[in-house]
C-alpha positions in Angstrom: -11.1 -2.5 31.3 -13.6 -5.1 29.5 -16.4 -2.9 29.6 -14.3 -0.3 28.6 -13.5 -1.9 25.6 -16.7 -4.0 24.9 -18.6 -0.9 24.2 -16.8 1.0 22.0 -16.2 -1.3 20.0 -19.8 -2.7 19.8 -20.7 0.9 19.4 -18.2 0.6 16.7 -19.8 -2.1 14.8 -23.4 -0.2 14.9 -21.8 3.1 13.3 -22.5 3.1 9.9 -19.4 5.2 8.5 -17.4 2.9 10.8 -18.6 -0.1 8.6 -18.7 1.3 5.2 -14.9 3.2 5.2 -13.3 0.0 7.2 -15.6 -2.6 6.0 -17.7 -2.3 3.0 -15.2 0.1 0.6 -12.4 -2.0 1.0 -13.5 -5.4 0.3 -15.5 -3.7 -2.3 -12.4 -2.8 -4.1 -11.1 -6.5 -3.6 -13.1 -8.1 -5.3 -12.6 -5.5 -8.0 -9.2 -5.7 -8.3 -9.4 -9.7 -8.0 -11.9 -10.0 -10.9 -10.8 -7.2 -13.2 -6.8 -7.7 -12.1 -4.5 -4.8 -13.4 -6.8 -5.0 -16.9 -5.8 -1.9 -18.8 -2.2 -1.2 -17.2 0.8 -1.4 -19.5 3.7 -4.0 -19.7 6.3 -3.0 -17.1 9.9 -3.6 -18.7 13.0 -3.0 -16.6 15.8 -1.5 -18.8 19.6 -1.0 -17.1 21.1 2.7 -17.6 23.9 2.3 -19.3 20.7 0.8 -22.1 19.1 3.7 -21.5 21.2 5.9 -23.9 21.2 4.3 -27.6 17.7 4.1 -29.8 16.5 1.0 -28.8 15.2 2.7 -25.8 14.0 5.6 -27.4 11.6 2.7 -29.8 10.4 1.6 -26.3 9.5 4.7 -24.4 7.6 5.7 -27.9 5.0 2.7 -27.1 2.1 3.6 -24.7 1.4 -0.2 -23.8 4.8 -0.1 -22.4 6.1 1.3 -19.0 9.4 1.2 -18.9 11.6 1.2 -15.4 15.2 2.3 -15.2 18.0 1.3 -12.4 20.9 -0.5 -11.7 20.7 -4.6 -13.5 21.0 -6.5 -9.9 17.9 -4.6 -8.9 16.0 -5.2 -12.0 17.0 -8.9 -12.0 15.5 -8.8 -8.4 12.3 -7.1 -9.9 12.1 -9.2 -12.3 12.2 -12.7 -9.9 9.6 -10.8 -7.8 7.1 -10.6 -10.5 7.5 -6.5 -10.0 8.5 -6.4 -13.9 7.3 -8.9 -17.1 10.5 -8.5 -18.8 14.6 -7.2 -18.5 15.6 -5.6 -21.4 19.5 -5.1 -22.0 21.5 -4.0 -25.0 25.4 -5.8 -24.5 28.3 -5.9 -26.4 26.8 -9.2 -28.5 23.2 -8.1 -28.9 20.2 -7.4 -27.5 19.1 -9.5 -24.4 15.5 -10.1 -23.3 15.6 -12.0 -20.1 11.8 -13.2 -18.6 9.5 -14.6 -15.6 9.0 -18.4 -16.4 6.1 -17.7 -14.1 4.9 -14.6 -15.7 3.1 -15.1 -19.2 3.1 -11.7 -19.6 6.4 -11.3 -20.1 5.6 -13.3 -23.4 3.8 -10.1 -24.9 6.7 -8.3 -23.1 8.9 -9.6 -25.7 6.8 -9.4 -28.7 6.7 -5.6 -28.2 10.2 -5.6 -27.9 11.0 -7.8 -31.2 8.6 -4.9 -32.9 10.7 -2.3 -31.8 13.6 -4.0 -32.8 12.4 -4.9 -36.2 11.6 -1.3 -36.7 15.4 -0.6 -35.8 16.8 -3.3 -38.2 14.4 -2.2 -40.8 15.6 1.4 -40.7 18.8 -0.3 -40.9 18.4 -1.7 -44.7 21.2 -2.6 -46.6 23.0 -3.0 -43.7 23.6 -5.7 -41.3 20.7 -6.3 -39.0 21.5 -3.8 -35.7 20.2 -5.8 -33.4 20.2 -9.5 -32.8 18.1 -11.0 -29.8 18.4 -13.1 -27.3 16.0 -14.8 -24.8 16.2 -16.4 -21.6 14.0 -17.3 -18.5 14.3 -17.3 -14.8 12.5 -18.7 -12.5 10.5 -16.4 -10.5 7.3 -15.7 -9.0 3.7 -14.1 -10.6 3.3 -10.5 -9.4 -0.6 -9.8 -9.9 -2.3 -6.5 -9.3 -4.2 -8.1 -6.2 -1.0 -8.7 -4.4 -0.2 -4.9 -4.3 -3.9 -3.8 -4.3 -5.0 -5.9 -1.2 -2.2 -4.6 0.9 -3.2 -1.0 0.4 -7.0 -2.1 1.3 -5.8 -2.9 4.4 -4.2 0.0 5.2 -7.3 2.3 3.8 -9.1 0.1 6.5 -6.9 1.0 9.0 -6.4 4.7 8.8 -10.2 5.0 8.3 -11.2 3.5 11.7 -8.6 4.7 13.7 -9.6 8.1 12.5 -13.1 8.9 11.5 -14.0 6.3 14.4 -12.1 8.2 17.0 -12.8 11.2 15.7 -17.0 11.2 15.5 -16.8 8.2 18.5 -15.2 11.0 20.9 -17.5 13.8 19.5 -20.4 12.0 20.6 -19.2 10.5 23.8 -18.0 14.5 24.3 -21.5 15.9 23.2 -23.6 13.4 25.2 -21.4 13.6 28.2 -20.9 10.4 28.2 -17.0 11.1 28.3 -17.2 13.4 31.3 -19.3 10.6 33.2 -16.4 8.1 32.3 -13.9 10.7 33.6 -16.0 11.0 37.1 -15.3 7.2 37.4 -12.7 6.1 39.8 -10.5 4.6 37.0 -7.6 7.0 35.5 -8.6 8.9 32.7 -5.6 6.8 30.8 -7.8 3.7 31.4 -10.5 4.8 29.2 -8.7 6.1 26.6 -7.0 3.1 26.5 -10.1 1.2 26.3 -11.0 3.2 23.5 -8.0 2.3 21.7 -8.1 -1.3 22.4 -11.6 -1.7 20.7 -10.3 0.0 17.4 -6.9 -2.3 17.8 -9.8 -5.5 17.9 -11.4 -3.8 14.8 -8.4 -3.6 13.3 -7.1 -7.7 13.5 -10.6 -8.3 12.3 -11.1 -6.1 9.4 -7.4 -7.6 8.5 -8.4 -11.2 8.7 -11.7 -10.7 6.7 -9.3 -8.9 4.1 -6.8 -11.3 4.2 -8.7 -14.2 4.2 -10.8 -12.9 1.4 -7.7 -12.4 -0.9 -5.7 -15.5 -0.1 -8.7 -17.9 -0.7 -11.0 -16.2 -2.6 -8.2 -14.5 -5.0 -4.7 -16.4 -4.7 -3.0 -13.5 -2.8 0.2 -14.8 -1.8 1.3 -14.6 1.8 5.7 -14.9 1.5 6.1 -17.4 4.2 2.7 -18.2 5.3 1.3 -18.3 8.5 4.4 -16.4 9.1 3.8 -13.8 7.1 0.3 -13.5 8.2 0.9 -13.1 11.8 3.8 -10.0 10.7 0.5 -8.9 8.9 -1.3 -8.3 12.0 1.7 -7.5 13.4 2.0 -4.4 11.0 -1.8 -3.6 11.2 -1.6 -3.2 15.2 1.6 -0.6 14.7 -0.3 1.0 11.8 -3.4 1.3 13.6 -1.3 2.8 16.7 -0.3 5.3 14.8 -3.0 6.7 12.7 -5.2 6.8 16.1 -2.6 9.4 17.4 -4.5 11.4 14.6 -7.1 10.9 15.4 -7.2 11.6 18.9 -5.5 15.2 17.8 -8.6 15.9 15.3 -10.8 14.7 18.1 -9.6 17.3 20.3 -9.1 20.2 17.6 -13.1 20.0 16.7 -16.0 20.3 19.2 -18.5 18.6 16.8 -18.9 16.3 13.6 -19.5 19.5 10.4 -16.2 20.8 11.8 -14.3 17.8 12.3 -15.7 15.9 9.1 -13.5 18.2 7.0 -10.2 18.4 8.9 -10.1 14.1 8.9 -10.8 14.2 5.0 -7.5 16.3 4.9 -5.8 14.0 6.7 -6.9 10.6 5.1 -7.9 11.6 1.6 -4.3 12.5 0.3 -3.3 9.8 1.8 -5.8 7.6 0.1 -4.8 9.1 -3.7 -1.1 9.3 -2.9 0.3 6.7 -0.5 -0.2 3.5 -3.0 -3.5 2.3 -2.0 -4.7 2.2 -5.8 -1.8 2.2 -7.7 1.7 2.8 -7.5 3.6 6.0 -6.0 6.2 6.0 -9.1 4.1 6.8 -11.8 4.0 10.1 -10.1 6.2 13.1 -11.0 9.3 12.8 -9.2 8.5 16.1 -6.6 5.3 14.7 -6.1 6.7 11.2 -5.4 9.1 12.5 -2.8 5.8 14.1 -0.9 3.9 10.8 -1.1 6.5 8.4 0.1 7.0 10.4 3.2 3.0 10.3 4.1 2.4 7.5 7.2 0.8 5.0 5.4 2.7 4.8 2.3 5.4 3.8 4.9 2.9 1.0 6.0 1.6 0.0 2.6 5.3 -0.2 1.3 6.3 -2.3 4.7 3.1 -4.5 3.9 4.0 -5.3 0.4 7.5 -6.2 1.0 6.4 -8.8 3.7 3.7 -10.1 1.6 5.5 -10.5 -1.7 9.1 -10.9 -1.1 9.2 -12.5 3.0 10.4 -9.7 4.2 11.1 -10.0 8.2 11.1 -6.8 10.7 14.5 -5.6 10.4 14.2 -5.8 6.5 11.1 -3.3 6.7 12.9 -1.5 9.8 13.1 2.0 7.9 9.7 2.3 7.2 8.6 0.8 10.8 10.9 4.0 12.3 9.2 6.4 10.1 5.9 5.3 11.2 6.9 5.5 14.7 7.8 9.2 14.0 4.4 10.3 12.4 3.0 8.6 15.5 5.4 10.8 17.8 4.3 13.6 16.6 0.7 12.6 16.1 0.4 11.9 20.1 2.7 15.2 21.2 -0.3 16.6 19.0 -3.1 15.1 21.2 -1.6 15.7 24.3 -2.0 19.3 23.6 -5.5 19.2 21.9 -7.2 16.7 23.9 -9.8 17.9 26.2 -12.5 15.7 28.4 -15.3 17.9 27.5 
């Protein structure tokens, strides 16, 4: 079983698309997103819905440095802890009230938007009492920064790129050299050596984590919840994620008998998954239809299970949904390659 392992996964390490797609690109857009941040994205203001009916909303939505995120206040007031939001924004029976991050200075420019809006209200307002009257508070809370939900979804491009353009063109060759059919004349069950195969992309897998990982956390301040904790459910997560997405692989494998056919038929499978599944930026700035699509794809289910251990400590059972729905794709992924897969 060593050598079994040992040389794909050194074979691995010598491919070039290999490297680039689970090496290069993703800690390419690391450092990025560590040194440029979220420069250019709009204020993110959580507003109740029972505020979400009278004018001062309306004055909000109208401002494009604003984005403005609806839903019920306990959620919001979670949001806001988590760094998710810079500001809550609530209109009650005494005034207006702004309620902020202490550890979020954005949620300082947050509020100067708002007091614009409002003074545009209480201006239209003349000769009358003054519509609004605001009112600020602080919690304490935690700074959400656009590397803690970038880096996440790095890691999961990293993943779903080895396990499937390196199984895919890995098993093309070993096909087209015979190399596979030599393995299979071995006296070791065919199992064996696929298992070997997937062992050496599970080893790829830990260390293109820890290289990402480790490049965030000390080179960027991304924060790991609970730690070492957190960082072993990390790998924890990137060994389930990588289990999965090799099922595709191994199906796409055994679809295509060489690379120009199979080249095409992987970029189906990663590339919406790259634009949709909240590598680059998040899933609800999308229409809501669309939304619905890209939260069901496999590794939105990952990236989303990810983010909530990274930023908010989630444990297993927390993320358990999304684990299931992984564990689904990767049903069907493998019923797929058992009916695909050929030796030759």
């Amino acid at each position: 079983m060593g050598a079994l392992t040992f040389y794909p996964l050194q074979a691995m390490l010598k491919n070039v698309s290999t490297v680039a797609f689970g090496f290069l690109f993703p800690l390419a857009f690391v450092l990025v997103f560590g040194f440029v941040g979220g420069a250019g994205s709009g204020l993110r203001i959580g507003v109740p819905n029972e505020a979400t009916r009278g004018p001062l909303y309306s004055a909000l939505a109208e401002n494009g440095q604003l984005i403005l995120t609806t839903g019920e206040r306990a959620d919001l007031e979670r949001k806001l802890t988590l760094g998710k939001i810079e500001a809550l924004v609530d209109v009650t029976s005494t005034g207006l009230e702004v309620v902020l991050n202490s550890a979020n200075p954005d949620g300082r420019l947050a509020q100067l938007w708002v007091e614009d809006a409002v003074g545009k209200l209480n201006l239209a307002a003349t000769g009358l009492p003054p519509r609004y009257e605001m009112r600020v508070s602080e919690v304490a809370g935690r700074r959400n920064r656009y590397i803690d939900f970038a880096l996440p979804g790095q890691i999961g491009m990293a993943l779903i790129s080895t396990a499937v353009f390196g199984t895919v063109f890995g098993l093309i060759y070993l096909k087209k050299s015979l190399v596979l059919k030599r393995l299979f004349a071995l006296p070791v069950r065919g199992m064996t050596i696929l298992i070997g195969q997937g062992i050496a992309r599970l080893v790829m897998a830990i260390i293109q984590a820890i290289v990402i990982l480790g490049i965030g956390v000390f080179g960027f301040g991304f924060q790991l919840a609970n730690g070492w904790v957190t960082f072993v459910a990390m790998l924890g997560l990137c060994g389930l994620g990588l289990l999965v997405f090799l099922g595709f692989g191994l199906f796409i494998a055994g679809l295509t008998a060489n690379e120009n056919a199979a080249g095409p038929i992987a970029n189906l499978v990663t590339l919406p998954q790259f634009l949709l599944s909240g590598v680059f930026f998040p899933t609800d700035v999308f229409p809501a239809w669309l939304r619905a699509i890209a939260d069901s794809l496999p590794l939105s289910h990952l990236n989303s299970a990810m983010r909530q251990v990274t930023a908010e400590g989630a444990g297993f059972n927390d993320v358990l949904p999304a684990l299931l729905a992984l564990v689904v794709w990767g049903a069907v992924a493998y019923v797929g390659a058992a009916r695909t897969f050929r030796w030759v």
